[in-house]
N, C-alpha and C positions, 0 to 999 in steps of 0.2 A: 317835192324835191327831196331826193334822199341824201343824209346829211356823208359828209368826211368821217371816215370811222381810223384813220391811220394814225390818229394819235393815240386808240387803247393799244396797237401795237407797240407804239412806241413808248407808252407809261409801263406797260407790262415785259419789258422785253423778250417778245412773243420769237424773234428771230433766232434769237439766244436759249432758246429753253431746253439744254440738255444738263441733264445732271452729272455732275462734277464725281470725279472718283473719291473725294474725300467727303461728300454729302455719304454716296452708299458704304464707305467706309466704315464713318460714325455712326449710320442707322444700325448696322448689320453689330457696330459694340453695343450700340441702346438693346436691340434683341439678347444679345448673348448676358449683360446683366443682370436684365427681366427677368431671364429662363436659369438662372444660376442663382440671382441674389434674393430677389422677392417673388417671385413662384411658388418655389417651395416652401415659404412660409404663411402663404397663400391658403397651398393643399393642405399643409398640415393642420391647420386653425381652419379651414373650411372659411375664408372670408368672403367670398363673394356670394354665400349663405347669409351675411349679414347685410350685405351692400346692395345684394340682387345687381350687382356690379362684375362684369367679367371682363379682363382687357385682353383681347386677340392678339395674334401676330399682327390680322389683318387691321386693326387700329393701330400698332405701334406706327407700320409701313405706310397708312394710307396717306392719302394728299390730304391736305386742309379743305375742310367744308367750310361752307358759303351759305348759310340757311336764310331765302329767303319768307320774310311772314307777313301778317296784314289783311286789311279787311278784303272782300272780293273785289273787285273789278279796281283795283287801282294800280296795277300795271306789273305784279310781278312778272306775270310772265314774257312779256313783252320788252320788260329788263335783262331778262337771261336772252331771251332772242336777240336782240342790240348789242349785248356784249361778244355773244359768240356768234354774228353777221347770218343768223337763220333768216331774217325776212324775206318774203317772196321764196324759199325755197319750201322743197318736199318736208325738209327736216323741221320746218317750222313749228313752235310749241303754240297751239291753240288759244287766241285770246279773243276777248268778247264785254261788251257789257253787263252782260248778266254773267254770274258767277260759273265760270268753266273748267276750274280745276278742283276737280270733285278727288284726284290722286295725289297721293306724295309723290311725286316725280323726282327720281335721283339723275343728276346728268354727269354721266361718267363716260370718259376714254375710250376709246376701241380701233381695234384697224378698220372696222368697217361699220358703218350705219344698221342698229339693230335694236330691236326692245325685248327689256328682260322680266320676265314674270317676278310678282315680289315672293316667291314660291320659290323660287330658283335662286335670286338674289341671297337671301335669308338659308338657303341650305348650303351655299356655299361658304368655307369657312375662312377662303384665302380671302375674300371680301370683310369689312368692318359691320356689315349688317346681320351677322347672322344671329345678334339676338333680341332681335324684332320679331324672334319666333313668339315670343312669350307676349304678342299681346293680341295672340290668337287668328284663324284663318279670316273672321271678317275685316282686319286690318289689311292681312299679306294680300287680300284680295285688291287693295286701295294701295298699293306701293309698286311703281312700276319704275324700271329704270332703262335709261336710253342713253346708249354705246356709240359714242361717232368719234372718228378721228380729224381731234384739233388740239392746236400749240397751250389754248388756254387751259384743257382738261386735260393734258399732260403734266398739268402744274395743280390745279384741284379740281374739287368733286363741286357741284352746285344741286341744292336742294329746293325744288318749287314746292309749296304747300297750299291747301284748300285754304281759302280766304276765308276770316273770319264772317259769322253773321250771327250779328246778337240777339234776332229773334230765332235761332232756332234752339230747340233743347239738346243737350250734350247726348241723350240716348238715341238720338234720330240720327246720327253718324251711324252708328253700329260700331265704334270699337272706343275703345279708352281714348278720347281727343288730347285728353289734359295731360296723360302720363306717356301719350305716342311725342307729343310738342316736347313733354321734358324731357324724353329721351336724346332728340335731336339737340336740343338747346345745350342739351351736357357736353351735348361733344362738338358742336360748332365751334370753329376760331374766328368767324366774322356772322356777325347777325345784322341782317336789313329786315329794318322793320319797315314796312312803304305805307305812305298816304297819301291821300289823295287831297286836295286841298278845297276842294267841293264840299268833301263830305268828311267832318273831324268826330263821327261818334263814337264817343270811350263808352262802350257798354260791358255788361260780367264777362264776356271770352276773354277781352281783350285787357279786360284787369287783372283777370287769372293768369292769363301769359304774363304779366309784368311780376305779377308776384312771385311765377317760374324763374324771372329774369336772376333774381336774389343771389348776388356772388359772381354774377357771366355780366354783370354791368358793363365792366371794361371790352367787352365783345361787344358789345350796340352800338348801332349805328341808326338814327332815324333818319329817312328820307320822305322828302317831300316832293312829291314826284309829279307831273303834267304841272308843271311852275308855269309855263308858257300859257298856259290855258287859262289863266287869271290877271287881273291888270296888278301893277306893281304895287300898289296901294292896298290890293285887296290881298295882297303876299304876305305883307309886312304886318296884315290884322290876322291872316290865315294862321302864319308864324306864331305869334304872339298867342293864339288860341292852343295850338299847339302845345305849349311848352306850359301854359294853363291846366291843359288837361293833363297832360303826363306828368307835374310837378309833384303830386299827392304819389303818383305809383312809381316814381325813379327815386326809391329812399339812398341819394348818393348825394356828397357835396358837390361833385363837379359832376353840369349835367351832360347826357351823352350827345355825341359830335353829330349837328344836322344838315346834312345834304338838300340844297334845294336848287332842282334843275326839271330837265326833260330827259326822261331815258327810252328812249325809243329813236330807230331811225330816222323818220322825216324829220326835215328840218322844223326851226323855231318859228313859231306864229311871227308875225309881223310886229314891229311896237311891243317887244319885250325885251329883257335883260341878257341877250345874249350873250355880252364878254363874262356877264358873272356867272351866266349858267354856266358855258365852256370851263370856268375856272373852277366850278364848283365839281364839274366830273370829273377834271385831271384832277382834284383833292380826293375822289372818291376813290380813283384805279392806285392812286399814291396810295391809299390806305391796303387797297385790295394788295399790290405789290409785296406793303408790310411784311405784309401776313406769310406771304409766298416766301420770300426771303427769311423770314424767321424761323421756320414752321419747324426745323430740327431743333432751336432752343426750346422751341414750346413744346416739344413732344418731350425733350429730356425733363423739360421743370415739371409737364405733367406724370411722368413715371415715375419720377423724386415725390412729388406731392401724394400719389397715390400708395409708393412707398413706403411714407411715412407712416399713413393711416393703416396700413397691413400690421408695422411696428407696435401702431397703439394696439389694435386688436390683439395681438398674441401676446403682449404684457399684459393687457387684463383678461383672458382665457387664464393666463398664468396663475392671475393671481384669485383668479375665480378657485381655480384647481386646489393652489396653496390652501385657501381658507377652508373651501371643500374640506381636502384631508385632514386639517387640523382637526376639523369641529365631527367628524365621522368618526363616532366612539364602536365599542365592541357592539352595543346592545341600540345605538342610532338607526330610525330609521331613513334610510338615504333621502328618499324623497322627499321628507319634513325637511331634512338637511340644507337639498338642495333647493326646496320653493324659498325657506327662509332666508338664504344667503339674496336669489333673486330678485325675489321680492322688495325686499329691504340692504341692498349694499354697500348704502353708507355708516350703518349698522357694526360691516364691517369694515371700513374705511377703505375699499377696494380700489372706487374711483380716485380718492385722496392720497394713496399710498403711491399711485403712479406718479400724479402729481409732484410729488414733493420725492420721489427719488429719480425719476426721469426727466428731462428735459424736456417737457412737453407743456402745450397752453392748453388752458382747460377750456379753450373754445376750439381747439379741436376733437376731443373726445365723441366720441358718439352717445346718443340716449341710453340712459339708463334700461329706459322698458325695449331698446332693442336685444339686450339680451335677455330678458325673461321670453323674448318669444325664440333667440336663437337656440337657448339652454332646452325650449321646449321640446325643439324639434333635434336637435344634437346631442344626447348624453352625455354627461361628463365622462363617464368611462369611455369615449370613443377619441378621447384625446389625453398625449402627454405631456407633465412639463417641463419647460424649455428646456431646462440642465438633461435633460433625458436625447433633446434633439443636438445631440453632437456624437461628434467619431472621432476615431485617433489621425483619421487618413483625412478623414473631409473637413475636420473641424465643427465649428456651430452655426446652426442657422442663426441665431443671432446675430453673430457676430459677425455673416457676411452680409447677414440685411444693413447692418449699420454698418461697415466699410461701405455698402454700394451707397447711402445714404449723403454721408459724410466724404466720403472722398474720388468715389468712382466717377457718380454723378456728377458732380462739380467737378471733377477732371476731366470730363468727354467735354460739358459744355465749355470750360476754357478752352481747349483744346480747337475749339471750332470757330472758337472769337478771337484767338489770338491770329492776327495776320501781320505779316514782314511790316516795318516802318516804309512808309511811300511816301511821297509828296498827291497822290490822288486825293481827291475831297468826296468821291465816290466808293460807298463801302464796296469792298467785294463780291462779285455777285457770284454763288455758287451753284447756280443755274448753269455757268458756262462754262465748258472746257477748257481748264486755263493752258 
C-alpha cells in the first residue's frame, strides 16, 4: 500500500512556491555588494590563493542544498525518491541492497527531465559547481546531475552521495573522497546523515566525515531511517547505540536533532509506531522548510562571514608588506628578508599587531604556515599596501569592505526581517506573491 504523501505538500508549501519580488530584489543587492565591496579586495590580495575558496555568482544565487550522506544501502536514495514522488516512475533514482550509488548525483530543476554530464555541470559558471574542476576528471567523471521540473527543486538542489563502506581503501574510489565530501559539507545548509538501524558501524570513513563535520554542526541532522523494520524495543536500544557511537565524534554540547521514522513510500509495517513516525517527518519537512525560508539570511550572514575573513587577509598581507619594507635595507637581501619575516612572524608581532589594533578574535585568523606557503608562491612585490589601494573618485577598498561589513550587510538583512506589525502567528512566507 503506497502511503499519503499530501502532507510534504503541505509542510513545504509546494503550492505557493514563487519567489516574491523583494526575495530577488535583495539577492540581486547581496550580488551588487560582493562585486563592489569585497571582490575587489579579494583580486587585489589574491585570497582565494590562500582559501582555495572562490565564491560565484552562481553560489550567491543558488538554492539551498540538501546533502544527503551515510553508509550504503540505508535508504538515501529512496529518501530523495519519497520526497520528490519518483516511485514507480521513468525518473526514479536507483536503489538496491547492495551499494548502488557509485555517483554524486546533484538533483536539480529543469523545464524538462534530462542528465547532465559532471563535465558540463563543472564548465558551466552560471552553475555553483564549477569548481569541482580542481578535483580532476576521475571525479567529474563520478558527478552526474538530473534536471526535472518540480515545485520542490524550484526551491533547492538535493545532493545523493556514494554510501559509505569502511572496508574499502580511500585510493579504490579514484578521486579525493575526503576533500570531494568537504567540499559539499562547506556549502550545504541541511545535512542528513541516514542510518540504518540494522546495521550502526562507526568505522575510519565515517569518523573522518564527523571530523569534516567541525563548525557545520548546527547543519546536522541524523536520521534513523527503516524505524518500522524493527520492534519498538529494539528502537529505543538502536537509538541509544546511536548516540553511543556518535557521542566521541559530535564534539558539541547540544547534540544534533535525530529523526526516527520510515522514509520511503509504502506504507508502515503492521505493530509499529506510526503516529510517532508521522510526527517525526512533519518535524523533519518543518526543519527542511527552515531552511527554504531562511536561505536569503543565510547567504547574507555567509557573505558577511566570508567578508570578514577577506578583511583579515589584506590586514595582514598589509602588514607582511609594512614589516617587509621596514626591515629591506640598501644592501638586504630580499629573500633572507622575506623567508625570515615568514618563517618566524611573531618575531615580528604581525599576527599580534592585528590583534590588538583591529577588532578582531584570534580564533579567526588563519595559520601562520598558510602564508609561508602563500608568500611562496605570490611575491611580495606583486602586491600593494592598502594606503596605496584608494582614489579621489572611488575612495578606499578598505573602507568599503568595512562599510559593507558593518553596515550594508546588516542593512539588507534587516531590511528582509523587518515586516508590518499583524496579528498573523505565521511568519511571512516569501515564497509567495504577496
Amino acid at each position: 500500500i503506497m502511503r499519503d504523501r499530501s502532507h510534504i505538500e503541505e509542510t513545504l508549501h509546494l503550492n505557493t512556491a514563487e519567489l516574491s519580488a523583494e526575495f530577488t530584489a535583495a539577492q540581486k543587492k547581496l550580488l551588487d555588494i560582493y562585486h563592489t565591496a569585497i571582490k575587489p579586495m579579494e583580486d587585489a590580495y589574491k585570497y582565494n590563493e590562500l582559501r582555495q575558496y572562490e565564491v560565484t555568482d552562481g553560489e550567491i544565487t543558488s538554492k539551498p542544498m540538501i546533502l544527503f550522506l551515510g553508509p550504503w544501502s540505508v535508504g538515501k536514495s529512496s529518501m530523495i525518491n519519497y520526497l520528490l514522488g519518483l516511485h514507480g516512475t521513468s525518473q526514479e533514482l536507483y536503489t538496491g541492497a547492495e551499494p548502488t550509488t557509485s555517483e554524486y548525483t546533484v538533483i536539480m530543476h529543469g523545464e524538462k527531465f534530462r542528465t547532465v554530464e559532471g563535465i558540463v555541470m563543472a564548465a558551466d559558471s552560471s552553475r555553483s559547481f564549477s569548481p569541482l574542476e580542481k578535483f580532476g576528471q576521475g571525479f567529474l567523471e563520478r558527478l552526474v546531475g538530473i534536471e526535472m521540473p518540480h515545485k520542490l527543486l524550484e526551491r533547492v538542489t538535493l545532493v545523493d552521495t556514494p554510501g559509505i563502506i569502511e572496508n574499502r581503501k580511500q585510493q579504490e574510489r579514484g578521486y579525493p573522497y575526503n576533500e570531494v565530501c568537504q567540499w559539499f559539507i562547506d556549502r550545504a545548509d541541511l545535512i542528513f546523515l541516514v542510518f540504518d538501524p540494522t546495521k550502526l558501524d562507526v568505522g575510519g570513513e565515517l569518523e573522518m566525515l564527523f571530523r569534516q563535520m567541525k563548525g557545520r554542526e548546527s547543519q546536522l541532522r541524523l536520521i534513523l531511517n527503516k524505524a518500522d523494520t524493527v520492534s519498538t524495543q529494539d528502537l529505543m536500544r538502536v537509538y541509544g547505540a546511536l548516540f553511543w557511537s556518535m557521542a566521541p565524534l559530535v564534539n558539541v554540547t547540544e547534540p544534533p536533532r535525530v529523526y526516527v521514522s520510515s522514509f520511503w513510500p509504502l506504507d508502515y509495517t503492521g505493530d509499529t509506531s506510526r503516529e510517532l513516525f508521522m510526527k517525526e517527518e512533519i518535524s523533519l519537512l518543518d526543519d527542511l522548510n527552515q531552511v527554504i525560508e531562511n536561505q536569503l539570511e543565510n547567504k547574507i550572514a555567509f557573505i558577511r562571514q566570508h567578508g570578514i575573513r577577506v578583511r583579515i587577509h589584506a590586514l595582514l598581507v598589509d602588514r607582511y608588506l609594512q614589516t617587509y619594507y621596514d626591515k629591506l635595507g640598501w644592501f638586504s637581501d630580499p629573500y633572507e628578508v622575506l623567508h625570515d619575516i615568514v618563517s618566524d612572524p611573531d618575531k615580528y608581532y604581525i599576527f599580534k599587531s592585528i590583534l590588538a589594533k583591529t577588532n578582531i578574535s584570534k580564533f579567526d585568523l588563519p595559520d601562520k604556515e598558510a602564508y609561508e606557503d602563500f608568500f611562496g608562491v605570490n611575491p611580495m612585490a606583486n602586491f600593494k599596501q592598502l594606503s596605496y589601494h584608494c582614489s579621489w573618485s572611488g575612495g578606499c577598498l578598505l573602507d568599503k569592505l568595512e562599510k559593507a561589513i558593518s553596515h550594508d550587510l546588516p542593512a539588507l538583512l534587516n531590511s528582509i526581517n523587518t515586516t508590518p506589525d499583524t496579528c498573523e502567528e505565521k511568519p511571512k512566507n516569501r515564497w509567495r506573491r504577496q
